[in-house]
BALOBA-1460 file (C-alpha; in Angstrom, 3 decimals):
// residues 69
<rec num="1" residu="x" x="0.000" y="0.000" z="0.000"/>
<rec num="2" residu="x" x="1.546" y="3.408" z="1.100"/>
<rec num="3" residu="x" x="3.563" y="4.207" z="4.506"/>
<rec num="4" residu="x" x="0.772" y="7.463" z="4.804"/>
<rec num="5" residu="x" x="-1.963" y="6.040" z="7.842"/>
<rec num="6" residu="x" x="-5.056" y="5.363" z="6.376"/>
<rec num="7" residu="x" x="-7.977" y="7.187" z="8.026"/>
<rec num="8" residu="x" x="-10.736" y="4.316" z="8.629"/>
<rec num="9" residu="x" x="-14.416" y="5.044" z="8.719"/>
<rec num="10" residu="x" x="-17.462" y="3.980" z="8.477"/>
<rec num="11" residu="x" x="-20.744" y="4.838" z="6.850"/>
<rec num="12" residu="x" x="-23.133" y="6.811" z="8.843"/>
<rec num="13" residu="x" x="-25.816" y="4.560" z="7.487"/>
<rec num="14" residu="x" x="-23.904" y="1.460" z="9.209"/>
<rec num="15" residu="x" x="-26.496" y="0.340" z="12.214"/>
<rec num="16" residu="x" x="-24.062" y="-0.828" z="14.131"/>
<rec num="17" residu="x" x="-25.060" y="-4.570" z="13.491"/>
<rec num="18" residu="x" x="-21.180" y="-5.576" z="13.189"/>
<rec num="19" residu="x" x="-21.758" y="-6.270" z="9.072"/>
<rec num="20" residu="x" x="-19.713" y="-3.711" z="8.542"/>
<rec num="21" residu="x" x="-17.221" y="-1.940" z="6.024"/>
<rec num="22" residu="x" x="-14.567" y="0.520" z="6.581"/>
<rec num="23" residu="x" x="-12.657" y="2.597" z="4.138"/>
<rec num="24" residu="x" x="-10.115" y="5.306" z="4.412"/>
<rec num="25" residu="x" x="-10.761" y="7.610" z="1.322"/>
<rec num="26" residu="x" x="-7.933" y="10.125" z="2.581"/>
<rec num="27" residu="x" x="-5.662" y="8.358" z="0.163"/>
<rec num="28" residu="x" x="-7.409" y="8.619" z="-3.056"/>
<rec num="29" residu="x" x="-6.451" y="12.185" z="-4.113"/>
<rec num="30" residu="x" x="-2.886" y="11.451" z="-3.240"/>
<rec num="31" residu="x" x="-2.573" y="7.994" z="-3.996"/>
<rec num="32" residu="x" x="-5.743" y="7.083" z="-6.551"/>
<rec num="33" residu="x" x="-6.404" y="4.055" z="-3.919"/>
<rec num="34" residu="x" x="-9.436" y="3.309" z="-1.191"/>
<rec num="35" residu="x" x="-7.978" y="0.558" z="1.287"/>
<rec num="36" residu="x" x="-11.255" y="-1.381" z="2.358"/>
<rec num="37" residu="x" x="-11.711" y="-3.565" z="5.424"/>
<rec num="38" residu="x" x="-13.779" y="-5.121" z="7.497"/>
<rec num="39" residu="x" x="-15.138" y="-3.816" z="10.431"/>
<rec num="40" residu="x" x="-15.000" y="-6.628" z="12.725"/>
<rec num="41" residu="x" x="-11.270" y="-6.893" z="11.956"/>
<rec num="42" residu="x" x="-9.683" y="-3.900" z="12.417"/>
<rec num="43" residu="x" x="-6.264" y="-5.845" z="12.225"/>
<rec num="44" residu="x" x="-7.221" y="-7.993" z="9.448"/>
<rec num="45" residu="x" x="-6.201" y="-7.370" z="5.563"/>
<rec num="46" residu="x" x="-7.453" y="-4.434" z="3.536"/>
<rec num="47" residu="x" x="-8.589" y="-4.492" z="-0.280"/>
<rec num="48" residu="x" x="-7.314" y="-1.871" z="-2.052"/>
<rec num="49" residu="x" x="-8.857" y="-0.660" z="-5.009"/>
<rec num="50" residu="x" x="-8.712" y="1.966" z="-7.290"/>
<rec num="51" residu="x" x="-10.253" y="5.189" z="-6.219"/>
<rec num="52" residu="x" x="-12.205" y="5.664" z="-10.015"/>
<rec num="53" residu="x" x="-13.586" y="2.111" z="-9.444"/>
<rec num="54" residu="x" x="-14.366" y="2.665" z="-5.944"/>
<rec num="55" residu="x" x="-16.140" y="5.902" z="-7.237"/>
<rec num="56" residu="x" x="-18.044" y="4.144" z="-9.835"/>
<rec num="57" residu="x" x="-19.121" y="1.137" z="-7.059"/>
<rec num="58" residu="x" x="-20.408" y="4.303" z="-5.039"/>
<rec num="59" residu="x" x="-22.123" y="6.148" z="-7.986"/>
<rec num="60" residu="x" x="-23.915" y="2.894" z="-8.553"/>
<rec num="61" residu="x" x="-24.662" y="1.973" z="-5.445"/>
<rec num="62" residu="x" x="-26.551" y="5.873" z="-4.793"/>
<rec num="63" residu="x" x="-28.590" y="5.399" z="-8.088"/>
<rec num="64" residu="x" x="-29.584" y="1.684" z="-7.674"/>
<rec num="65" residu="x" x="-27.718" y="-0.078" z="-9.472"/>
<rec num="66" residu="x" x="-27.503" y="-3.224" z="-7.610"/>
<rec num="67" residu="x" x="-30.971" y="-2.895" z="-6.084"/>
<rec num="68" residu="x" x="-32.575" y="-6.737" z="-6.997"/>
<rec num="69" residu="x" x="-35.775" y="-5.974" z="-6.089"/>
């Protein structure tokens, strides 16, 4: 990854059910990454993706693209 500390959140929408996400976006402008973990492992392994195709995921996700219903 990169020796800068990623900044880990997560969503305000999260209901605190313990399925959860965290990313630190702080490093896509400098980097063009979004390291992506879970929640219930704070010490576990990130994914690290590219910020454009984390952007799209989230674009997609606010105009329902992956609703099933």
């Amino acid at each position: 990854m990169t020796t800068e500390t990623p900044h880990w959140y997560t969503s305000s929408y999260s209901g605190n059910g313990g399925q959860c996400v965290e990313v630190a976006t702080n490093l896509a402008a400098p980097h063009g990454i979004v390291p992506i973990r879970d929640s219930k492992n704070a010490t576990g392994p990130a994914l690290t993706v590219p910020a454009t195709a984390f952007t799209t995921f989230v674009t997609g996700v606010r105009t329902g693209d992956f609703d099933t219903a």
